[in-house]
N, C-alpha and C positions, 0 to 999 in steps of 0.2 A: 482580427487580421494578424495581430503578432503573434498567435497561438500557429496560423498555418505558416505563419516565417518558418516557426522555432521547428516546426515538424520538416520542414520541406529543408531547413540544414543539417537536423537529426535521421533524414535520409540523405541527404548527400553525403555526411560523413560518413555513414556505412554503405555507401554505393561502390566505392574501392573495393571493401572485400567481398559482398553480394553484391551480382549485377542484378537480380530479380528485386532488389529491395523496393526500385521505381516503381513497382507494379503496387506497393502499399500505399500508394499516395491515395488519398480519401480523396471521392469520384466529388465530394460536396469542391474541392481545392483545383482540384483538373476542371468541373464547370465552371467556375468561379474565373481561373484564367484562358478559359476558353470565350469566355464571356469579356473580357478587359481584350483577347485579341479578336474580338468581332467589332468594338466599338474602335479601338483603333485602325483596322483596315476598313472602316466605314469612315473616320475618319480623316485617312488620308485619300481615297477615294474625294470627297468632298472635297477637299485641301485642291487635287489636281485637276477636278471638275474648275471650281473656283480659278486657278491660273489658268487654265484654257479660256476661259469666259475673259480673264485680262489679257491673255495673249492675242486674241481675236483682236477685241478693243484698242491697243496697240498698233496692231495690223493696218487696221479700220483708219485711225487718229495719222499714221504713217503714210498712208495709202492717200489720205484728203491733201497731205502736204510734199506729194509724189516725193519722199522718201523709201529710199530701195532701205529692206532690211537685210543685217547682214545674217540672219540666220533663218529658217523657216523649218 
């Protein structure tokens, strides 16, 4: 993993003077964080699924002790 740091700051540093240099990134480092951003927006998917399930619940527990919320 520290080996595709050290490449991906040894392209940024010559990203200034070539713009095409992005295009050398090794496709094994593009899947690699292409892969870390599926697991995180699967993630936070989960994450907002889960508060919706407590926001309900709320609702629910609010609603048995006729409590107005003040947001919906």
């Amino acid at each position: 993993m520290k080996q595709h740091i050290l490449r991906l700051e040894q392209i940024a540093d010559h990203s200034s003077s070539s713009p095409s240099s992005l295009l050398m990134i090794p496709t094994s480092v593009n899947t690699d964080l292409q892969t870390q951003a599926d697991k995180i927006e699967s993630s936070i998917k989960d994450t907002n699924n889960r508060l919706s399930g407590i926001y309900v619940s709320i609702a629910t527990l609010a609603k048995s002790f006729d409590a107005p919320l003040s947001e919906q």
